[in-house]
N, CA, C and O atoms as a Tinker XYZ file with bonds, in Angstrom:
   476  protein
     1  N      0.838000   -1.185000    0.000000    73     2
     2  CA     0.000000    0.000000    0.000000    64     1     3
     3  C      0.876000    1.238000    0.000000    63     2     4     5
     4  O      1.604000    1.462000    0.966000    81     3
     5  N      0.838000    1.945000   -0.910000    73     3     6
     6  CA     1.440000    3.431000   -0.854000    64     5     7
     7  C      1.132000    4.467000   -0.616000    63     6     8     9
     8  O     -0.025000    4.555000   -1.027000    81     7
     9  N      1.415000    5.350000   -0.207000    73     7    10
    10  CA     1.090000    6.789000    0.418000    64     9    11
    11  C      2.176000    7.540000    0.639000    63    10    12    13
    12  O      3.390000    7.406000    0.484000    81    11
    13  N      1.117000    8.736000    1.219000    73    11    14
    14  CA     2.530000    9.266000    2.259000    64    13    15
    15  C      2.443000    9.092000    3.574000    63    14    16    17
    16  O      1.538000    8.367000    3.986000    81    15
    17  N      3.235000    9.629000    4.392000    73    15    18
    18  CA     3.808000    9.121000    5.645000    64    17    19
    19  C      2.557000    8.893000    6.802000    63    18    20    21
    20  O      2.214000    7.919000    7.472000    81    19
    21  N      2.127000   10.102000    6.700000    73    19    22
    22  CA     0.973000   10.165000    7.240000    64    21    23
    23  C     -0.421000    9.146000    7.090000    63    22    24    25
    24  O     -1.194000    9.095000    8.047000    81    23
    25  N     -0.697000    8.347000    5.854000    73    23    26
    26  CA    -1.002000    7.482000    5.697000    64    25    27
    27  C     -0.434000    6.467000    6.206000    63    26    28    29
    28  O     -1.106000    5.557000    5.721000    81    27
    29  N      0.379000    5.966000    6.881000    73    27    30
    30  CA     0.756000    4.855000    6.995000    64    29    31
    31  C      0.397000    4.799000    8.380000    63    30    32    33
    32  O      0.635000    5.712000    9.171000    81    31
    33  N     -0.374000    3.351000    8.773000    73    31    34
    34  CA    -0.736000    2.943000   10.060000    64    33    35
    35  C     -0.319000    3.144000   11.310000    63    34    36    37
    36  O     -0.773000    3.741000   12.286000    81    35
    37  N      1.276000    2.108000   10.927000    73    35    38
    38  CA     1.774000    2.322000   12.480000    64    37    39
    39  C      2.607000    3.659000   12.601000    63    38    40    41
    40  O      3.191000    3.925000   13.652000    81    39
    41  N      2.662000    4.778000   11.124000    73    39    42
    42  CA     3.355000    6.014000   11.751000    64    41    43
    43  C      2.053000    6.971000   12.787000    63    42    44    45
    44  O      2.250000    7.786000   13.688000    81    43
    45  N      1.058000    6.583000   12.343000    73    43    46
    46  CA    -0.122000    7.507000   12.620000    64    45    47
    47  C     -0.349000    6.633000   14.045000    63    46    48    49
    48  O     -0.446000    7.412000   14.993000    81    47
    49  N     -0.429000    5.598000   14.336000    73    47    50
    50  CA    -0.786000    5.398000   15.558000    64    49    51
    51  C      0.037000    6.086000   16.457000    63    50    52    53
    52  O     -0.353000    6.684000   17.460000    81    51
    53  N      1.841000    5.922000   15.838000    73    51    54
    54  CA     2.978000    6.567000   17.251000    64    53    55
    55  C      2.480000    8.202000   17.452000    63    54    56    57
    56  O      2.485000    8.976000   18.409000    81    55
    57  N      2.162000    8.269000   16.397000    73    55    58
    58  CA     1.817000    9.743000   16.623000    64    57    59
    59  C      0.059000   10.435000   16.891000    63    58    60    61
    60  O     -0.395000   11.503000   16.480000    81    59
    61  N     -0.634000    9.334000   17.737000    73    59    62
    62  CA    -1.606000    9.586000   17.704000    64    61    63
    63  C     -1.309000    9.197000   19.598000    63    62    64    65
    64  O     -1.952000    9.438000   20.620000    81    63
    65  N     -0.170000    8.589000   19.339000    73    63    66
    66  CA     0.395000    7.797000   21.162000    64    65    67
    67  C      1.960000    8.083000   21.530000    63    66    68    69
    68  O      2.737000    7.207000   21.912000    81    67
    69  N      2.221000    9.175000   21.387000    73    67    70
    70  CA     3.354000    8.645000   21.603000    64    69    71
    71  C      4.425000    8.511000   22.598000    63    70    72    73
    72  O      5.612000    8.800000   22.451000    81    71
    73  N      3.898000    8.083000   23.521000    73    71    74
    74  CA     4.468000    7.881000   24.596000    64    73    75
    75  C      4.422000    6.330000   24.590000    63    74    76    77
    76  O      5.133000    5.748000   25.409000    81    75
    77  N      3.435000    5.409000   23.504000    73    75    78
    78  CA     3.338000    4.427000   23.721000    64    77    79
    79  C      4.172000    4.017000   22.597000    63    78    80    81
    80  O      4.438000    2.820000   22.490000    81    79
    81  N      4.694000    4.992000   21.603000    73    79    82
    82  CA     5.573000    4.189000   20.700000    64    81    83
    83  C      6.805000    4.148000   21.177000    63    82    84    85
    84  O      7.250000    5.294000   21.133000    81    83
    85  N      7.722000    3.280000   21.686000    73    83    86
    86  CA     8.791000    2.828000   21.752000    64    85    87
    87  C      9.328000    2.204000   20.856000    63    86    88    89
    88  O      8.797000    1.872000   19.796000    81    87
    89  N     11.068000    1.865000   21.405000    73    87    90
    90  CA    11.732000    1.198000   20.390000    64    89    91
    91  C     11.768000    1.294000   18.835000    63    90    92    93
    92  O     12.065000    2.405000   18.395000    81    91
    93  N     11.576000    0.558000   18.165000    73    91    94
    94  CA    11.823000    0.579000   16.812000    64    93    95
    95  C     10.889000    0.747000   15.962000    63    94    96    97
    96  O      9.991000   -0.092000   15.878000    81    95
    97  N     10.909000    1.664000   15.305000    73    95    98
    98  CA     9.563000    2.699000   14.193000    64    97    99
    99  C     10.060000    2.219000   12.799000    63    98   100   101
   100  O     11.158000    2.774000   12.840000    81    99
   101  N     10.043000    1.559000   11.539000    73    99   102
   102  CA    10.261000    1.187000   10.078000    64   101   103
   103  C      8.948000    0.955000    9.716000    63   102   104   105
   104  O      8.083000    0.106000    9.930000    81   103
   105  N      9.169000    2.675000    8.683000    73   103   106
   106  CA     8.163000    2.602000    7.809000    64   105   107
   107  C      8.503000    2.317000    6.521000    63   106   108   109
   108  O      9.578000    2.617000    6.001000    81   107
   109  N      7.431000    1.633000    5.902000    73   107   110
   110  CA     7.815000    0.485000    4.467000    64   109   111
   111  C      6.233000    1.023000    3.572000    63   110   112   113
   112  O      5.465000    1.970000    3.405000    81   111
   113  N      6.414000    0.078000    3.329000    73   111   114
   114  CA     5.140000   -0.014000    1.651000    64   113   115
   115  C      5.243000    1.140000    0.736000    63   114   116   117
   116  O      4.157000    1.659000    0.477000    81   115
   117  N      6.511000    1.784000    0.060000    73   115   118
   118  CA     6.784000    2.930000   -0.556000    64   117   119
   119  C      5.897000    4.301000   -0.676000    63   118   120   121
   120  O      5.207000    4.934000   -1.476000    81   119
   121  N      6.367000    4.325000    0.611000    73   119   122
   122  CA     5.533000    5.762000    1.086000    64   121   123
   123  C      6.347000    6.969000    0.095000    63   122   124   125
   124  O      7.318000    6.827000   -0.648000    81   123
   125  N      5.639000    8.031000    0.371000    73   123   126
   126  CA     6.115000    9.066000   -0.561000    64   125   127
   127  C      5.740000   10.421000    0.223000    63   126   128   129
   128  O      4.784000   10.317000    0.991000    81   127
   129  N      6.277000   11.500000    0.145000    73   127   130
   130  CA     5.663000   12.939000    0.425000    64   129   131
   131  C      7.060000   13.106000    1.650000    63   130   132   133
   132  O      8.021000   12.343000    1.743000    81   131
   133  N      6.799000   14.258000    2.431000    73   131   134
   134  CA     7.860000   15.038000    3.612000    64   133   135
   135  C      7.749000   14.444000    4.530000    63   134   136   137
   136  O      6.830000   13.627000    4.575000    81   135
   137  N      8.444000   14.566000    5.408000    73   135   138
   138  CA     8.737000   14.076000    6.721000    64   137   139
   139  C      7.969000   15.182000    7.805000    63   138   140   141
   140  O      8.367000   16.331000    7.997000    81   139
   141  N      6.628000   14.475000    8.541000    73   139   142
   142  CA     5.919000   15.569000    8.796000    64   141   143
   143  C      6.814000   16.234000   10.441000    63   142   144   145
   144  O      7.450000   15.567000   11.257000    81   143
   145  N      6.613000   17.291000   10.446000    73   143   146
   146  CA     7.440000   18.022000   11.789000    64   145   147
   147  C      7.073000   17.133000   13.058000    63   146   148   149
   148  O      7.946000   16.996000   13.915000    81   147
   149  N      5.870000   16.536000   13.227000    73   147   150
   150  CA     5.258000   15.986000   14.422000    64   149   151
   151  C      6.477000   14.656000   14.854000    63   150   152   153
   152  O      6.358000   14.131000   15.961000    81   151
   153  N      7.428000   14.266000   14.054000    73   151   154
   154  CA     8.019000   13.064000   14.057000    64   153   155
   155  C      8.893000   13.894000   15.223000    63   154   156   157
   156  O      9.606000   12.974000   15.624000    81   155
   157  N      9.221000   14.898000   15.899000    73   155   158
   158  CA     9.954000   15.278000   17.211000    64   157   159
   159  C      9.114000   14.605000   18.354000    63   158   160   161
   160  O      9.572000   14.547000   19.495000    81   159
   161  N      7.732000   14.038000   18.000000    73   159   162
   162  CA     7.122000   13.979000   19.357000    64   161   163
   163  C      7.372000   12.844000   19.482000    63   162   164   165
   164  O      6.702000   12.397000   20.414000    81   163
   165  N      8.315000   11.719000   18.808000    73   163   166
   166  CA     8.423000   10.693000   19.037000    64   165   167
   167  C      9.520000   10.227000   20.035000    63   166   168   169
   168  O     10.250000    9.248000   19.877000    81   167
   169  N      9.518000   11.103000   21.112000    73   167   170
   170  CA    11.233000   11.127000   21.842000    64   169   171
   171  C     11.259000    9.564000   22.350000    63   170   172   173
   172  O     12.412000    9.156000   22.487000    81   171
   173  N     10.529000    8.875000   22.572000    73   171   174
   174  CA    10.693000    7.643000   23.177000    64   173   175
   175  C     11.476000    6.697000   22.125000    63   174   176   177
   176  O     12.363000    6.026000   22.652000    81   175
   177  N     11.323000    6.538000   20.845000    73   175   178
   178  CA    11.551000    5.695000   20.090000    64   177   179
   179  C     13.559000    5.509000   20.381000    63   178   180   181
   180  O     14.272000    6.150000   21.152000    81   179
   181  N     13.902000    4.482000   19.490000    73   179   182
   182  CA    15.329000    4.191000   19.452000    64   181   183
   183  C     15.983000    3.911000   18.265000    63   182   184   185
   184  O     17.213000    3.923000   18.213000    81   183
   185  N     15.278000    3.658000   17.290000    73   183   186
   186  CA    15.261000    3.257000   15.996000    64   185   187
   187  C     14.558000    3.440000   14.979000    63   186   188   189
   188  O     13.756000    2.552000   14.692000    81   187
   189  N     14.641000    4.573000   14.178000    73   187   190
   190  CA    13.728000    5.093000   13.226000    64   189   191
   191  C     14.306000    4.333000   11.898000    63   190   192   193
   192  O     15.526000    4.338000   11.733000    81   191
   193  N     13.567000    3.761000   11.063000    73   191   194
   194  CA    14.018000    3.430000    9.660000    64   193   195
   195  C     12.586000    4.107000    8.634000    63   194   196   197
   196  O     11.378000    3.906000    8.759000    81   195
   197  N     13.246000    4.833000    7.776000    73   195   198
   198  CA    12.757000    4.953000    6.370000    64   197   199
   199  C     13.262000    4.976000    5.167000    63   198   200   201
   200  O     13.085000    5.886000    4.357000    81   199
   201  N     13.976000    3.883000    4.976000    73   199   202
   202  CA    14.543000    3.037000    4.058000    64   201   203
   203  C     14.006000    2.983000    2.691000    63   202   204   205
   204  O     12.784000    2.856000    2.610000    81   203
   205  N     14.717000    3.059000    1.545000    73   203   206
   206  CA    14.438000    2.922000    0.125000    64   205   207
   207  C     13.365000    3.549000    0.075000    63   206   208   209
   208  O     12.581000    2.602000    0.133000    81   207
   209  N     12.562000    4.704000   -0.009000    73   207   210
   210  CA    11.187000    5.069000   -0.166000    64   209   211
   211  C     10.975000    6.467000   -0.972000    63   210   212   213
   212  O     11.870000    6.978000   -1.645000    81   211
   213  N      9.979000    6.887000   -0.852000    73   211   214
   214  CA    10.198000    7.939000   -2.187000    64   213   215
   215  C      9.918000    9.601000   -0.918000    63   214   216   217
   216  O      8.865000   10.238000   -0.955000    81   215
   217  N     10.707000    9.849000   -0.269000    73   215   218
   218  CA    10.297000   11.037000    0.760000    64   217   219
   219  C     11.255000   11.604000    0.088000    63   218   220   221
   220  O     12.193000   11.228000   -0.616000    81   219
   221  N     10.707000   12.845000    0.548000    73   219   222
   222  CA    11.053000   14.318000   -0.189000    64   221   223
   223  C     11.613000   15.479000    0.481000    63   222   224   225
   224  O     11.995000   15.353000    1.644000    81   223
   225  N     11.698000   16.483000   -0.057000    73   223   226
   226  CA    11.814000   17.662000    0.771000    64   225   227
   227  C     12.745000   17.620000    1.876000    63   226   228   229
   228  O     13.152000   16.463000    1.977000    81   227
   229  N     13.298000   18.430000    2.814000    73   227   230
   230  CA    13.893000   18.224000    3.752000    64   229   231
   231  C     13.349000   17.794000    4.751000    63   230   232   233
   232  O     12.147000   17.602000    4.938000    81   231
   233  N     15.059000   17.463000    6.100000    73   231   234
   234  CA    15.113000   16.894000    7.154000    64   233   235
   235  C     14.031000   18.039000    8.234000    63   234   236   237
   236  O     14.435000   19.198000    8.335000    81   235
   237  N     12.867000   17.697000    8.895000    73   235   238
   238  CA    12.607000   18.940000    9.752000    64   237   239
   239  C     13.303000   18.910000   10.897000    63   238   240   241
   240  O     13.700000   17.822000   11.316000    81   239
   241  N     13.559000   20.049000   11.570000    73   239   242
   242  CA    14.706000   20.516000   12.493000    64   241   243
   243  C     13.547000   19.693000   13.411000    63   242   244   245
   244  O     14.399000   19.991000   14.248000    81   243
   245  N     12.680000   19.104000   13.962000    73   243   246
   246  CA    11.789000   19.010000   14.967000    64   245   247
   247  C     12.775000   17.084000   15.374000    63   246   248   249
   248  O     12.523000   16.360000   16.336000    81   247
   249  N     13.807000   16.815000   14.269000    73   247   250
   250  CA    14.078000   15.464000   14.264000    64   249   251
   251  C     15.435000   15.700000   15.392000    63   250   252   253
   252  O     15.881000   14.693000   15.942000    81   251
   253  N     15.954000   16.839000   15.651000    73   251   254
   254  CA    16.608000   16.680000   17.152000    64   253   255
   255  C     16.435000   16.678000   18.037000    63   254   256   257
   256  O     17.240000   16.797000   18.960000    81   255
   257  N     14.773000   16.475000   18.093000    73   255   258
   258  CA    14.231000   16.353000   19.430000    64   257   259
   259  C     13.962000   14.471000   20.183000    63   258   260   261
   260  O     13.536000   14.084000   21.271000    81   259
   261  N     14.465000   13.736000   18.944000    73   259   262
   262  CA    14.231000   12.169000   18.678000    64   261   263
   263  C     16.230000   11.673000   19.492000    63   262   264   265
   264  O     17.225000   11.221000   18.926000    81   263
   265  N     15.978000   12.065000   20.945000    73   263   266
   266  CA    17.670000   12.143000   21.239000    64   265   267
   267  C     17.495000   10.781000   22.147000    63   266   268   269
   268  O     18.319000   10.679000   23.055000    81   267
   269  N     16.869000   10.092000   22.066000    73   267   270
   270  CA    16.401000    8.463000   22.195000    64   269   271
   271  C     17.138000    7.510000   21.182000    63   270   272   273
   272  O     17.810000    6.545000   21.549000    81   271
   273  N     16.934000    7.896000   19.805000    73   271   274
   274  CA    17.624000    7.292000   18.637000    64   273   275
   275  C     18.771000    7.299000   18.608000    63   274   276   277
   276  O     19.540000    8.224000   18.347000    81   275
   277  N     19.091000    5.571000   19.055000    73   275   278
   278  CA    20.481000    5.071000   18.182000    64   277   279
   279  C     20.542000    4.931000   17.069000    63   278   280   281
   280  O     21.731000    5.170000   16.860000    81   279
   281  N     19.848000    4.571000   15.593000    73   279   282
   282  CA    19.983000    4.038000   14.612000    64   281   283
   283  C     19.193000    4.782000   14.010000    63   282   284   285
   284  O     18.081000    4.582000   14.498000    81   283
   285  N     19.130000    5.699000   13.045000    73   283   286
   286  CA    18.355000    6.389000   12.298000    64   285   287
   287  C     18.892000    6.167000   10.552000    63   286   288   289
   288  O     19.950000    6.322000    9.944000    81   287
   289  N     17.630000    5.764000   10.240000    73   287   290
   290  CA    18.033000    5.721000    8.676000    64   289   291
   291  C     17.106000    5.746000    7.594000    63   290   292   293
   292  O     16.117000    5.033000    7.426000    81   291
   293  N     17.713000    6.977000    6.641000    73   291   294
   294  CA    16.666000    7.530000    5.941000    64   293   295
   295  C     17.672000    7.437000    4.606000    63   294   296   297
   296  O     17.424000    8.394000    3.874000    81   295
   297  N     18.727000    6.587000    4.060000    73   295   298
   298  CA    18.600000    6.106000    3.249000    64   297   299
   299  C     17.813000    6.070000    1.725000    63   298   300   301
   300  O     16.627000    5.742000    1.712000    81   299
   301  N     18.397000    6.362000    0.642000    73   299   302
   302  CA    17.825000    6.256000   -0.590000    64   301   303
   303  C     16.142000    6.336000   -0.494000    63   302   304   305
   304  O     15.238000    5.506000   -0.404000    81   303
   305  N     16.242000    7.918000   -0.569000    73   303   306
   306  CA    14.994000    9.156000   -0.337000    64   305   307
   307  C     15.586000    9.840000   -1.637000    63   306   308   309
   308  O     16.305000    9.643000   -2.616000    81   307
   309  N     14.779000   10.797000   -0.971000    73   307   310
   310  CA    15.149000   12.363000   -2.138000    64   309   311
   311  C     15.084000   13.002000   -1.360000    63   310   312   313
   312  O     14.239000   13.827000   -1.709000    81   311
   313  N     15.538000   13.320000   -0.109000    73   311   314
   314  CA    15.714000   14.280000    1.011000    64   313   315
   315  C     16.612000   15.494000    0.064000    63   314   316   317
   316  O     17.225000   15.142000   -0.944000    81   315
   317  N     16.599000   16.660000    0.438000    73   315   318
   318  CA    17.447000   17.773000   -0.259000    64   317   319
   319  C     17.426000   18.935000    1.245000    63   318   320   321
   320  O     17.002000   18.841000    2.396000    81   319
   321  N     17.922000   19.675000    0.681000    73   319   322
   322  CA    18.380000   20.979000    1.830000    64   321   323
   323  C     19.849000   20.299000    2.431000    63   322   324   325
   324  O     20.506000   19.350000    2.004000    81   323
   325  N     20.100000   21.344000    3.791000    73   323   326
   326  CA    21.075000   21.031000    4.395000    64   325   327
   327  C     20.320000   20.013000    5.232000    63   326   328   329
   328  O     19.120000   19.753000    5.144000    81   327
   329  N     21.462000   19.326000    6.290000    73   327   330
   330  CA    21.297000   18.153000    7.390000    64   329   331
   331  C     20.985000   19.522000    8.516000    63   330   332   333
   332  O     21.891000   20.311000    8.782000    81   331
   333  N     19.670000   19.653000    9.077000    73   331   334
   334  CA    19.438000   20.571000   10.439000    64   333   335
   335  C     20.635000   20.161000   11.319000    63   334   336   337
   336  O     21.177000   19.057000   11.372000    81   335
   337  N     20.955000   21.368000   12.048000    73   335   338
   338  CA    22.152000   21.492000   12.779000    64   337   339
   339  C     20.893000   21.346000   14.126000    63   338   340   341
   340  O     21.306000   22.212000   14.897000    81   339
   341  N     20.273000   21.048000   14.454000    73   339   342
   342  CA    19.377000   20.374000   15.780000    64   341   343
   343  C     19.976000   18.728000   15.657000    63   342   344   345
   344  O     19.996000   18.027000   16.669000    81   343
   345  N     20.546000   18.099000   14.076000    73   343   346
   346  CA    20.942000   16.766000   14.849000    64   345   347
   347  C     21.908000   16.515000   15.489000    63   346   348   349
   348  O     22.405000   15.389000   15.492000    81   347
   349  N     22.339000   17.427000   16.111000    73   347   350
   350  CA    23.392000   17.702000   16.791000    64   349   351
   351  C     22.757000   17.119000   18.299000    63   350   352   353
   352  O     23.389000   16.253000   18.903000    81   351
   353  N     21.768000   17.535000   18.722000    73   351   354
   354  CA    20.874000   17.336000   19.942000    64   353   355
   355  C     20.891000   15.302000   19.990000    63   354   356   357
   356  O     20.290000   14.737000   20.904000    81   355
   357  N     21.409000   14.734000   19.241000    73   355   358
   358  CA    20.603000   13.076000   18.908000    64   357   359
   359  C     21.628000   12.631000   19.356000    63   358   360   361
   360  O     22.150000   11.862000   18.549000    81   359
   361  N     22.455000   12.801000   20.725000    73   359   362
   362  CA    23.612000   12.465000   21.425000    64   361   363
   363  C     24.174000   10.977000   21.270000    63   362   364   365
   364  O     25.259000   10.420000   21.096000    81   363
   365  N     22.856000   10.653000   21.428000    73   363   366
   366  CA    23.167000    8.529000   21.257000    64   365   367
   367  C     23.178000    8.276000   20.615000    63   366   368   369
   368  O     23.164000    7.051000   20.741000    81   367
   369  N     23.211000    8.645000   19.155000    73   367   370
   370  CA    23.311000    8.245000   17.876000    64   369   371
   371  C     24.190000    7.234000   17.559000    63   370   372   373
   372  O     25.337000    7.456000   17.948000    81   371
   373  N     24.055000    6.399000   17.093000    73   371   374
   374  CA    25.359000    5.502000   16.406000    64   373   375
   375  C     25.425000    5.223000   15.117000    63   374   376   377
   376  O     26.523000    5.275000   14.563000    81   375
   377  N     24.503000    4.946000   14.543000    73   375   378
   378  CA    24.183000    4.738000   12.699000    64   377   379
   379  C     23.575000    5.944000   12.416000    63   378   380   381
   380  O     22.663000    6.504000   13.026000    81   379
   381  N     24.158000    6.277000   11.452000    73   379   382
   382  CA    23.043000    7.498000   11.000000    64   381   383
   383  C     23.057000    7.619000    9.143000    63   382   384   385
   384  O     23.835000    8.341000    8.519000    81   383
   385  N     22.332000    7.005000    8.719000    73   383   386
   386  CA    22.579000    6.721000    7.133000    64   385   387
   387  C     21.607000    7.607000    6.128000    63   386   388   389
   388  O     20.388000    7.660000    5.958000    81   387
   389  N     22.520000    8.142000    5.662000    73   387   390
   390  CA    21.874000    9.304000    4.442000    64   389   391
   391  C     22.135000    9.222000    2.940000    63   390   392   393
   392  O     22.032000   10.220000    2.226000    81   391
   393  N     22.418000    8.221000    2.550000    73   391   394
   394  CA    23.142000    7.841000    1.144000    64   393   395
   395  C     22.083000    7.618000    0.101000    63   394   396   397
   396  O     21.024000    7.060000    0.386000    81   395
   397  N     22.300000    7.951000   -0.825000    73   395   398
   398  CA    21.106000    8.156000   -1.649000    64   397   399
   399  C     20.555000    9.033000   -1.660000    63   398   400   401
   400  O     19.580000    8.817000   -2.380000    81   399
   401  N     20.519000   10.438000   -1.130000    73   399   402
   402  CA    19.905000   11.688000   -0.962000    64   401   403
   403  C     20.345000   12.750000   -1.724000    63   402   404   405
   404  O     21.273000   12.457000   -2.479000    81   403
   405  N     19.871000   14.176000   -1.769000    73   403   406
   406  CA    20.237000   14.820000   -2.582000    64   405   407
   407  C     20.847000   15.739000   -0.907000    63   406   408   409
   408  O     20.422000   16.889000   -1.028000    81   407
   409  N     21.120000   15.698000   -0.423000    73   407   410
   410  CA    21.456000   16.852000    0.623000    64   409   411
   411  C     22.910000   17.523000    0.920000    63   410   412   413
   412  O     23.998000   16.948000    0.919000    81   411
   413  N     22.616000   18.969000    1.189000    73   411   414
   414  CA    23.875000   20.118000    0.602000    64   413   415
   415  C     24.917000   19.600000    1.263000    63   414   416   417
   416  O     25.906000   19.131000    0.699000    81   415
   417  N     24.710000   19.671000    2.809000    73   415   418
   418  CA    25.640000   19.946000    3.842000    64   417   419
   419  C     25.164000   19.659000    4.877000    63   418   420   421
   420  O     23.995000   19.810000    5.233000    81   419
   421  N     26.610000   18.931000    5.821000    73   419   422
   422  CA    26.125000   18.577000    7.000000    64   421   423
   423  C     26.885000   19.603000    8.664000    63   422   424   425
   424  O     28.070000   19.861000    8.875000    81   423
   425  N     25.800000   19.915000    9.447000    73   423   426
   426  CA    26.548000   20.781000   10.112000    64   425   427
   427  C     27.462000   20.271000   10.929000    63   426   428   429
   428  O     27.758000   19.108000   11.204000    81   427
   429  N     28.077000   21.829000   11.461000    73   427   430
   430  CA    29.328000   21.348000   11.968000    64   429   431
   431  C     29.313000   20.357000   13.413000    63   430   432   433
   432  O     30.101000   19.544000   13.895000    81   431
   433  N     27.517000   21.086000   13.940000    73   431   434
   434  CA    27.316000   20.272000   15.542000    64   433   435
   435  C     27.384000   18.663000   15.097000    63   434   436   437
   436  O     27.938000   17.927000   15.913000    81   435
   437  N     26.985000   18.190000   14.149000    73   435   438
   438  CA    27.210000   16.959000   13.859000    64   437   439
   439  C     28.523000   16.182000   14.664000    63   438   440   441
   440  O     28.483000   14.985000   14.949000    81   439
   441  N     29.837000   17.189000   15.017000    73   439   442
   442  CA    30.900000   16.460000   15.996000    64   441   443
   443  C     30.229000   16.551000   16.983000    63   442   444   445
   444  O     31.183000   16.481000   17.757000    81   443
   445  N     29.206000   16.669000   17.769000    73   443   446
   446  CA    28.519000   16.612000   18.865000    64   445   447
   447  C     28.291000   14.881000   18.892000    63   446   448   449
   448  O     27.827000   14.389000   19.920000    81   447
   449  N     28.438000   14.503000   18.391000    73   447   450
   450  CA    27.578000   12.802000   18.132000    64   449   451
   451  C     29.055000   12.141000   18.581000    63   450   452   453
   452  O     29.848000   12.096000   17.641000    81   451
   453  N     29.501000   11.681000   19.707000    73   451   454
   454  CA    30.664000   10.688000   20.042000    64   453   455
   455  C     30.530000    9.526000   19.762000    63   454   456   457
   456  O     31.302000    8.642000   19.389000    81   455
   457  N     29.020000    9.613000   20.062000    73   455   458
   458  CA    29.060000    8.111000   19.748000    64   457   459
   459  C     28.700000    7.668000   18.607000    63   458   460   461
   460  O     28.479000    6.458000   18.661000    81   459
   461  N     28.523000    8.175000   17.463000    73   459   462
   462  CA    28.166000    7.724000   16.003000    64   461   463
   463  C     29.199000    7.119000   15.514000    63   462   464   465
   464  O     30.267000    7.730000   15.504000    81   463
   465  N     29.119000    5.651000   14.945000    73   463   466
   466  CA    30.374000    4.970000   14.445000    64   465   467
   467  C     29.882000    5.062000   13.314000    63   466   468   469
   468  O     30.849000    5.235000   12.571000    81   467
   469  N     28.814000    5.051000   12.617000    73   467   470
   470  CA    29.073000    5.156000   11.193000    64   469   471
   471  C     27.931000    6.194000    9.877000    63   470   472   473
   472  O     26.826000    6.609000   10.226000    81   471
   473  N     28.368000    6.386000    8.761000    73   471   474
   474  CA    27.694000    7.517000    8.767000    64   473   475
   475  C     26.924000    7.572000    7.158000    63   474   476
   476  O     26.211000    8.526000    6.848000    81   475
């Protein structure tokens, strides 16, 4: 089933709960459209995947508020703009995968992340 993000089940439930979404969030069935700002209210989660899919537009700055996430990956998108200098705030980070994207620049708080081994 395709859509955009907002269409998709279990993104709309975390964000209809999200205190009850924990752990690991992968959204699939080739969703399409932006990454809506509300995805900051997901501070509980640990693992965001949106993998191979057709999202657009830029990163919203509301995604350094997700400082729960070890593993974030947004992967072969069409993301464009710069990388928000708020992911600087995502301290526990360890994976953070952006390949496949169209995006300018990444900021400099990005050395804020010690613990990111790979990128």
């Amino acid at each position: 089933m395709a859509g955009t993000l907002e269409q998709n089940s279990a993104y709309t439930s975390c964000i209809s709960n999200p205190s009850s979404c924990t752990g690991k969030l992968q959204v699939t069935n080739g969703l399409s459209g932006t990454i809506p700002t509300e995805i900051g209210t997901l501070v509980h989660l640990t693992w965001l995947g949106h993998l191979g899919r057709q999202l657009t537009g830029t990163i919203p700055t509301e995604i350094g508020k997700l400082t729960s996430v070890v593993q974030l990956l947004l992967q072969i998108n069409k993301l464009t703009g710069p990388l928000p200098t708020e992911v600087g705030c995502m301290t526990r980070l360890s994976t953070f995968s952006l390949y496949t994207n169209s995006l300018e620049s990444l900021p400099t708080e990005i050395g804020a992340l010690t613990s990111l081994n790979g990128m």
